[in-house]
N, C-alpha and C positions, 0 to 999 in steps of 0.2 A: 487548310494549310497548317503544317503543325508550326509551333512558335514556342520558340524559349524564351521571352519577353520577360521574364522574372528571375533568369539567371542572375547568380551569385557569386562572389569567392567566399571559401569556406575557411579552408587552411592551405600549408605549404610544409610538407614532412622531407628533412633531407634523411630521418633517421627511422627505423622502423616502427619503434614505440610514437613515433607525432604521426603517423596516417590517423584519416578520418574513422570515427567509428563504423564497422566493419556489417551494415546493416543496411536493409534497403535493396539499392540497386543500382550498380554504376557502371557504363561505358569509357573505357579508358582510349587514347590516342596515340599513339607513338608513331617514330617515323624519325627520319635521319634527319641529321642537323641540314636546314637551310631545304627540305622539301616539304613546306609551304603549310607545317601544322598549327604553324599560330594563327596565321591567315584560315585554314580552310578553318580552327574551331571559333572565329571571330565572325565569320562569314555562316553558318550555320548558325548558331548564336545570336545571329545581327546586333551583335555589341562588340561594335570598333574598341579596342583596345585595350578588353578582356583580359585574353593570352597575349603576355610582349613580345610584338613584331620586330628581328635586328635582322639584318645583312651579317650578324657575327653569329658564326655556327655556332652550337652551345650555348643558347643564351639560354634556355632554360634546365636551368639544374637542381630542382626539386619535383618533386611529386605535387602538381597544383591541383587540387581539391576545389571542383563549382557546382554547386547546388540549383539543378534544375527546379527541379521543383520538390518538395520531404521527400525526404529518401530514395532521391532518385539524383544521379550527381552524377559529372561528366569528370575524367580523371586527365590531368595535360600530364604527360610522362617527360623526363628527360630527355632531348634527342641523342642519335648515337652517330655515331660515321668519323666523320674529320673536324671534333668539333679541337680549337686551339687552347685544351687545358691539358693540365699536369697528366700524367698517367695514373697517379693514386686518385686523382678526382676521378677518371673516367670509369676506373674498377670499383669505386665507390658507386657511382651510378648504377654501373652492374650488376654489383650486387643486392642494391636498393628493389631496384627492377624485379630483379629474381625473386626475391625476398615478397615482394607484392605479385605477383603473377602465381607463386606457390601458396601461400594464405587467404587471401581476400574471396570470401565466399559471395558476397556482395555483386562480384563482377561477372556479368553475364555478355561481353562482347568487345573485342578489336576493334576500331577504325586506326585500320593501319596505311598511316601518309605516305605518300612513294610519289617522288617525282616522276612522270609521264616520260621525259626524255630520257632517264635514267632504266627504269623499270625495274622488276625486284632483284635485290641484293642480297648475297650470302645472311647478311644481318637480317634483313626484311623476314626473309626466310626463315630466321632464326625465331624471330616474335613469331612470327606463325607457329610454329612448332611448342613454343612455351602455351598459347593460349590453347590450342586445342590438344593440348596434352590435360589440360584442365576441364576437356570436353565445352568449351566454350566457343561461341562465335568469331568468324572474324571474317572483316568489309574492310576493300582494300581502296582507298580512295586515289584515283590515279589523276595526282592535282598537275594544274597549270597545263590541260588539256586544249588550252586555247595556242597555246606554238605551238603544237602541230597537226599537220591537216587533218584531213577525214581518212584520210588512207591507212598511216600511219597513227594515228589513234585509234582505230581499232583491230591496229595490226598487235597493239601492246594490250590492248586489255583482253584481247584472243589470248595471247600471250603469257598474260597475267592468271587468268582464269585456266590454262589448260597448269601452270607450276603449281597453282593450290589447289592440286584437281581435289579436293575434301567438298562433302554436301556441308560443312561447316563455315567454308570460304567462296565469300561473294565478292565482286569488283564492278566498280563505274568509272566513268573519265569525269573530272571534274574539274569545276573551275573557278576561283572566286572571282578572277575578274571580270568574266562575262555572265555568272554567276549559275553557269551550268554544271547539272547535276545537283544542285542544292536541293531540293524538292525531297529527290530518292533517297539523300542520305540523312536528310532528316528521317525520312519515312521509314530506314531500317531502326535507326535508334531509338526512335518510338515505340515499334515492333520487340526490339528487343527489350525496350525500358514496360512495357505492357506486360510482358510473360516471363514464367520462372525458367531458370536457366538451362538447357536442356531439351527444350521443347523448340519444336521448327516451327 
């Protein structure tokens, strides 16, 4: 069973110069405000209150930097959607985003959060397209898998799986509360934190 047991915080860059040194190997997370990324990277992690968990969309608005283990680090990204701030903060975020999805050689993978009930978004869609423009991985974790049945759950990650048809983009159903799928998505970030970027 893999285990982050010695997870970190590193740093919190809202500007491009404060990212973490640009070395090693890191899996970053993003996903709309309020589909369940603090929870699912706490829940992989199993350290309660890591990433901060809010009911207010946008709570995290920096680049949070956590040290798996040397040089291997888990990246918390801003969420995007309908979170309740200014508009120059949110095209700051934007651009922050971009700005790090275009440089960071370091990054060799997506864990892209997407609520279950919802399924993939114009935006969703959009991070996909930025990380495998960088020839990069991406795993689509389709949280809070637990509201809905068996029917419908894997009516959406059929779903899911046929919109990223890329041998780049992988999807599971997941769930931190019943804590399924936890296993497999460690087990890709591992896979990916094991190998150089590029390689299946």
């Amino acid at each position: 069973m893999t285990s982050y047991s010695h997870v970190k915080f590193m740093t919190s860059a809202a500007e491009p110069h404060q990212l973490a040194p640009d070395k090693g190997r890191e899996i970053a997370f993003a996903g709309r405000s309020n589909s369940g990324k603090s929870t699912a990277i706490n829940s992989i992690t199993q350290r309660a209150g890591l990433a901060r968990v809010s009911r207010t969309p946008g709570r995290t608005q920096l680049i949070n930097f956590f040290e798996l283990t040397p040089e291997r680090r888990l990246v918390d990204l801003p969420g995007y959607g309908f979170a309740k701030v200014p508009e120059r903060v949110r095209m700051h975020w934007l651009e922050l985003m971009e700005h790090y999805f275009n440089v960071r050689e370091s990054l060799v993978g997506l864990m892209l959060i997407v609520d279950s009930r919802r399924g993939l978004g114009a935006q969703d869609v959009a991070m996909l397209e930025w990380v495998l423009a960088r020839n990069r991985f991406a795993h689509v974790l389709l949280t809070k898998a637990d509201k809905l049945n068996r029917q419908d759950s894997l009516r959406v990650l059929r779903e899911t799986l046929a919109a990223g048809a890329d041998a780049a983009v992988s999807a599971q159903l997941f769930s931190a509360h019943n804590k399924q799928g936890m296993e497999e998505a460690r087990e890709v970030m591992q896979r990916w934190l094991d190998q150089p970027s590029g390689e299946s």
